[in-house]
Backbone bond lengths (Angstrom), bond angles and torsions (degrees), N, CA, C in turn:
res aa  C-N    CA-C-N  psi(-1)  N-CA   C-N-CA  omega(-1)  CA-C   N-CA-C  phi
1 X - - - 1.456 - - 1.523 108.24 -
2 X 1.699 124.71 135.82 1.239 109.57 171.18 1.840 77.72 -124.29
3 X 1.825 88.59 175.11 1.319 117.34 176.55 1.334 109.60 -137.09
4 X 1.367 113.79 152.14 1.367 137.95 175.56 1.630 139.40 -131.36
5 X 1.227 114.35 86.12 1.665 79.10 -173.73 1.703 123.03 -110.44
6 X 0.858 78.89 167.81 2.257 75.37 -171.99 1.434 97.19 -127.43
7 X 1.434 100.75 169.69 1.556 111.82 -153.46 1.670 102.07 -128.30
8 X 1.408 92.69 1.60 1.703 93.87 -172.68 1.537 110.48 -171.84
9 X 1.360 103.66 147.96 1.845 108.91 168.61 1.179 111.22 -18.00
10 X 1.309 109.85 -69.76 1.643 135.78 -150.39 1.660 97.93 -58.36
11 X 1.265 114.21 -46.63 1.804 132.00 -162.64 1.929 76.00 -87.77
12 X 0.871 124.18 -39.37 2.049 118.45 -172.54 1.577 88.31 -54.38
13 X 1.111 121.42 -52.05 1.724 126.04 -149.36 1.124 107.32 -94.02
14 X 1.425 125.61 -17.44 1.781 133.31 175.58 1.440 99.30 -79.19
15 X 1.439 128.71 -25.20 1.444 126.49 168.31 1.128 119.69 -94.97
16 X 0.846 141.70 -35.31 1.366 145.28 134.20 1.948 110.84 -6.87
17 X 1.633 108.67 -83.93 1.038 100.37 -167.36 1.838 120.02 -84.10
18 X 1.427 101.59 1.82 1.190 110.01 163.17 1.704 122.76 -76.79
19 X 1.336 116.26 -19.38 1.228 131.62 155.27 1.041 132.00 -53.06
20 X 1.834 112.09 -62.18 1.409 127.75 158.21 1.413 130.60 -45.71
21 X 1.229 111.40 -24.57 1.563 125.46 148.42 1.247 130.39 -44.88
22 X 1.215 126.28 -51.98 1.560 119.25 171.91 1.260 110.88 -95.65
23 X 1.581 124.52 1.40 1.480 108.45 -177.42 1.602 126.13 -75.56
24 X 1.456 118.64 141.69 1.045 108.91 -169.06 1.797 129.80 -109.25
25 X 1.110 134.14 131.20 1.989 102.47 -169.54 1.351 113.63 -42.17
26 X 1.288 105.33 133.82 1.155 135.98 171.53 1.347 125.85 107.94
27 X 1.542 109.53 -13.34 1.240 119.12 174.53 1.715 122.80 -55.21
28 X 0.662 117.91 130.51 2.024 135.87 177.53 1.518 135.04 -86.98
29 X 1.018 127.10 84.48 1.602 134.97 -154.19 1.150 116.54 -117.01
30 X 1.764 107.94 103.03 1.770 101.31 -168.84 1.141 117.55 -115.97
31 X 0.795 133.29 125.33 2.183 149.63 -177.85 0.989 114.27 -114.12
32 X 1.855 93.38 139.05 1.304 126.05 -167.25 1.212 108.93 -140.27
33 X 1.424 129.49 131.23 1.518 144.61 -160.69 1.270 113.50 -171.21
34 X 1.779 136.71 144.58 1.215 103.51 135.82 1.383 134.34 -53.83
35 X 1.727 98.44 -179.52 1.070 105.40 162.88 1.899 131.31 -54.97
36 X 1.703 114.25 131.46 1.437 84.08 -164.27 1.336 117.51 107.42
37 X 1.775 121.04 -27.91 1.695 101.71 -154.37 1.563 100.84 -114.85
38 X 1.720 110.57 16.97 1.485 100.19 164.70 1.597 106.57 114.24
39 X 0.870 122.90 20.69 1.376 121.03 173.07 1.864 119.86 -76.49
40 X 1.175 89.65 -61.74 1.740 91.66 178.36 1.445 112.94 -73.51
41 X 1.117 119.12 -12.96 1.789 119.46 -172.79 1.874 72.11 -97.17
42 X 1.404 150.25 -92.40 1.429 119.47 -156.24 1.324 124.04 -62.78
43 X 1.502 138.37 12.58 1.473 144.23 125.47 0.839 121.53 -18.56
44 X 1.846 104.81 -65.04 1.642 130.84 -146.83 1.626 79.11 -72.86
45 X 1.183 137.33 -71.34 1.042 138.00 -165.00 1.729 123.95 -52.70
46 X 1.155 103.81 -21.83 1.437 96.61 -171.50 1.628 87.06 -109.56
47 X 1.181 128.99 22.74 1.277 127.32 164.16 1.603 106.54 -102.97
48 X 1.161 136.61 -30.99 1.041 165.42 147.50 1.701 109.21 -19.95
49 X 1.597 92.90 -67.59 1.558 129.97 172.50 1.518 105.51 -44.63
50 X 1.387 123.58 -46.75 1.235 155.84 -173.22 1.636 116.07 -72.58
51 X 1.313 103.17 -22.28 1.415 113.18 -168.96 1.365 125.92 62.77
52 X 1.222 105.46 49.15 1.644 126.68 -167.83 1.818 99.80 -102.04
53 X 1.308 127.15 127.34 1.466 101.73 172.35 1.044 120.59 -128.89
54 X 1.693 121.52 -2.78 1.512 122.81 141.50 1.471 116.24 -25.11
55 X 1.679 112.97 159.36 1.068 123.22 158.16 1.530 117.64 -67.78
56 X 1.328 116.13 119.91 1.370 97.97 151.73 1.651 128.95 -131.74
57 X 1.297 85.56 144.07 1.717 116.08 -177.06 1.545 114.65 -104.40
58 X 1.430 107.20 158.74 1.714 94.84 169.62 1.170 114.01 -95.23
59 X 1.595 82.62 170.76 1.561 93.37 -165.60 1.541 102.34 -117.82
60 X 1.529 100.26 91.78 1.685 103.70 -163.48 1.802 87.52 -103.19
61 X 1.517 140.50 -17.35 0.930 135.48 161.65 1.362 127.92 -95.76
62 X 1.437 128.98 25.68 0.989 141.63 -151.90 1.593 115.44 -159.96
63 X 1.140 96.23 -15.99 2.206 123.25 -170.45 1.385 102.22 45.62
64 X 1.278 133.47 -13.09 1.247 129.41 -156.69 1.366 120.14 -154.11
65 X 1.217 128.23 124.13 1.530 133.00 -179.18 1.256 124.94 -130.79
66 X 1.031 142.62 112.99 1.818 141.78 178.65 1.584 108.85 -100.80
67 X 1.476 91.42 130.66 1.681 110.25 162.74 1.218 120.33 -114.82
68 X 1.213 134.00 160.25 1.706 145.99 164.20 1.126 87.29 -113.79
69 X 1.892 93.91 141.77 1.862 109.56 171.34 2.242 79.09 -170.58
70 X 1.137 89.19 -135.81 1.456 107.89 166.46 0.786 142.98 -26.15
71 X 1.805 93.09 -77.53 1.357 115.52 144.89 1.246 109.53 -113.55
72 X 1.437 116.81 -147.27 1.765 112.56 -172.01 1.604 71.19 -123.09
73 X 1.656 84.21 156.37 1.770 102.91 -171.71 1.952 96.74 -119.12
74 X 1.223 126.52 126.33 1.399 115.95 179.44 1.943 88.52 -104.81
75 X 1.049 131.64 120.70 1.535 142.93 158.27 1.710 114.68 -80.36
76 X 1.278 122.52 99.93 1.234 113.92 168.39 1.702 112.06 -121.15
77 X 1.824 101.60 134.93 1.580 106.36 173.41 1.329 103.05 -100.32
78 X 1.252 135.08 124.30 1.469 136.75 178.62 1.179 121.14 -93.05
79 X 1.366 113.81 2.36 1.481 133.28 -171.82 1.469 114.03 -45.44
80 X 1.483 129.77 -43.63 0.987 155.70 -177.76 1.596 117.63 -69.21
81 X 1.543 93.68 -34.71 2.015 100.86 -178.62 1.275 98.33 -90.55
82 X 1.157 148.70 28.08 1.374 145.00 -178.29 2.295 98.37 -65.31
83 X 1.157 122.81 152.79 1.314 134.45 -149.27 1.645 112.08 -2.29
84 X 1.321 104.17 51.25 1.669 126.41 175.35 1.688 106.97 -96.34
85 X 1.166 106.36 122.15 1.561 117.29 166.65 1.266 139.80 -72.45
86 X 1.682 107.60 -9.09 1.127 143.76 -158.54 1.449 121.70 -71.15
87 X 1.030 123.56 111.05 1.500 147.43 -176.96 1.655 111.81 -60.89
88 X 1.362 128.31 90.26 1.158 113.12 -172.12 1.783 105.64 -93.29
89 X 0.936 128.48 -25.25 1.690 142.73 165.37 1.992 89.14 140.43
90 X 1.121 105.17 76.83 1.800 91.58 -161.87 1.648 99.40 -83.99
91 X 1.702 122.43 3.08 1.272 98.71 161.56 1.079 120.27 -111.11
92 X 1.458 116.77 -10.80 1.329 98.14 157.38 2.215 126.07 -72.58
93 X 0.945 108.79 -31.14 1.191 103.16 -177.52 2.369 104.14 -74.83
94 X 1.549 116.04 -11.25 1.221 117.19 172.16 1.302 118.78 -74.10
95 X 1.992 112.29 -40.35 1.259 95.58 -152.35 1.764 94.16 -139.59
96 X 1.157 87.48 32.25 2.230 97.71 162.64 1.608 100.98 -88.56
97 X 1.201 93.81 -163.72 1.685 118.21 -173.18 1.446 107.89 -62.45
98 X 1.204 129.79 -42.79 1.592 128.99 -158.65 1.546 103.65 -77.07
99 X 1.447 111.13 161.49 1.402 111.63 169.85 1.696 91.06 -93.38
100 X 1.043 94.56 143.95 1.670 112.43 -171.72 1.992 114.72 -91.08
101 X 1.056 140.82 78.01 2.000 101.13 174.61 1.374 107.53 -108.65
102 X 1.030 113.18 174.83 1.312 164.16 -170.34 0.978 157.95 -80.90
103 X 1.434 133.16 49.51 2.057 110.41 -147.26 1.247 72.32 -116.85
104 X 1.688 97.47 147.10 1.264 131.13 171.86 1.295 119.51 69.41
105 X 1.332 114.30 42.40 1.278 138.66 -158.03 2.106 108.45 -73.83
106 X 0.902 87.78 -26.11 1.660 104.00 -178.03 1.546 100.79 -63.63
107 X 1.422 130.48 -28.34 1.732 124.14 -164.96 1.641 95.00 -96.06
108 X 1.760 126.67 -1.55 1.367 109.18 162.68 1.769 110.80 -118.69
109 X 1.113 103.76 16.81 1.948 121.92 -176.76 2.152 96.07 -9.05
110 X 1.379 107.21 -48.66 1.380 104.72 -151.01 1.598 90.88 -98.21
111 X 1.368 138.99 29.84 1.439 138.21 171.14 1.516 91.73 -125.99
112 X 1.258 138.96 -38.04 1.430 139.86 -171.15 1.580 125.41 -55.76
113 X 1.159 121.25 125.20 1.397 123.59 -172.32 1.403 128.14 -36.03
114 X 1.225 145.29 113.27 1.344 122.06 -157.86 1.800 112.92 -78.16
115 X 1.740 104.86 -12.62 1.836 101.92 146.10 1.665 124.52 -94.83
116 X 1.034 109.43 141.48 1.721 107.59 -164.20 1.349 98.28 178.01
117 X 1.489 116.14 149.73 1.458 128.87 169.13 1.734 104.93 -103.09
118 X 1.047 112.30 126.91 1.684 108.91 -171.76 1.784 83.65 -113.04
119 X 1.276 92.17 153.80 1.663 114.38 -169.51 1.034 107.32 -132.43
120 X 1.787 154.33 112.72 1.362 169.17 137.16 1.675 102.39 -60.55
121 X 1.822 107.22 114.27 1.248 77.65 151.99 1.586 100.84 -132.11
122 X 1.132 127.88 172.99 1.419 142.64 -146.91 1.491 107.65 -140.24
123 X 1.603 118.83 95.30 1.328 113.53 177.33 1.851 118.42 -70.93
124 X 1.440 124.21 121.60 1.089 118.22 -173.82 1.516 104.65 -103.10
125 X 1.304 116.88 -33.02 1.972 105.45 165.68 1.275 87.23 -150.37
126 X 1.425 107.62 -154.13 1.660 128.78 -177.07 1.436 110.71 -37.37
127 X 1.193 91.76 -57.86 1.698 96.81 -158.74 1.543 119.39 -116.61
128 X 1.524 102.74 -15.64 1.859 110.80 173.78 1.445 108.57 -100.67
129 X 1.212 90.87 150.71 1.501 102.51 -178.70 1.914 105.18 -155.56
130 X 0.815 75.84 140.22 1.844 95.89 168.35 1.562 121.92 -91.41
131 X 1.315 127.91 116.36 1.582 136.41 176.22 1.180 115.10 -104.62
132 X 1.338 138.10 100.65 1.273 131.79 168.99 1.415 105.22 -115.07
133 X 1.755 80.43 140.31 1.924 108.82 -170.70 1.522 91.43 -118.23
134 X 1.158 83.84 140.25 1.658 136.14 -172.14 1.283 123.18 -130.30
135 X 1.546 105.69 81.03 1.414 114.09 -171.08 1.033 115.97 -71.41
136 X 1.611 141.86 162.28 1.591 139.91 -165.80 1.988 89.84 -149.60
137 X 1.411 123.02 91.38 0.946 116.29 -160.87 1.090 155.34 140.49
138 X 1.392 159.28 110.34 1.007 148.82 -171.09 1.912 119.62 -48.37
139 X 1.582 100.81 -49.69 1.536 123.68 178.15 1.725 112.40 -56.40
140 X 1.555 93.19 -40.28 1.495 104.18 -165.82 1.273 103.35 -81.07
141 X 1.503 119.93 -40.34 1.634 125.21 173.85 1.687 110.20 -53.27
142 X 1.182 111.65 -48.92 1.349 111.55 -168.21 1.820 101.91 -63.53
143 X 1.491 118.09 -50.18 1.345 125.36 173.72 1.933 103.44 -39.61
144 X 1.690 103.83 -68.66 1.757 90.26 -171.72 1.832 122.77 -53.24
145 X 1.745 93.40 -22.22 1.854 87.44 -173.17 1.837 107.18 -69.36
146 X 1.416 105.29 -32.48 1.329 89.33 159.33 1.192 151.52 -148.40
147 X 1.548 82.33 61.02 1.720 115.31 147.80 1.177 113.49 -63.57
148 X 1.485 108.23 -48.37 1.778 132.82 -158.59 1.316 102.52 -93.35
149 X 1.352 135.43 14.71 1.715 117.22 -176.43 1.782 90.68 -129.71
């Protein structure tokens, strides 16, 4: 497990696109927060990271969003499939070309890749927040050691 915390947008979006830096296609990135604690604003950023220059928003009415940048970014909010049985094609959208994420990744636990970096982040006031990564992996371990050095 590593941890992080930032003190501001600006420090939200410097991790963000420092992330998007080593990610590679196919990689899988799932987040968990309340509501509020920073998930789609450090997206926006590591989409950014990605060389994506659309807006992006979630797609909590839509479960699903695709960008071109870098790589191709697949955005899914699962918020909506909560005790849903529903087959979205989850290996093809896991283990193609795009880096894949995730919010609310916990209501499909038993469709989710069993390699994946899962991401917590934890609003502590306005503007700080805490991110802890939770690597699932050999690939994903090597990604947080240097994230973190």
């Amino acid at each position: 497990m590593y941890e992080k915390e930032v003190h501001s947008l600006e420090e939200t979006n410097q991790l963000g696109i420092r992330l998007a830096n080593l990610l590679e296609p196919g990689d899988n990135l799932t987040f968990e927060g309340d509501l509020g604690a920073g998930k789609t604003t450090f997206i926006q950023a590591l989409a950014k990271g990605l060389g994506i220059s659309r807006t992006v928003n979630s797609p909590t009415f839509t479960i699903m969003k695709q960008y071109e940048g870098n790589l191709p970014l697949n955005h899914l909010d699962v918020y909506r499939l909560e005790n849903s049985d529903e087959d979205l094609g989850w290996d093809e959208i896991f283990y193609g070309d795009a880096v894949t994420v995730i919010e609310w990744a916990h209501l499909i636990e038993e469709n989710l890749p069993d390699e994946r970096l899962d991401i917590e982040i934890q609003r502590l006031d306005e503007n700080k927040r805490k991110f802890i990564f939770r690597p699932i992996g050999k690939r994903y371990e090597r990604l947080c050691e240097e994230l973190f050095t």
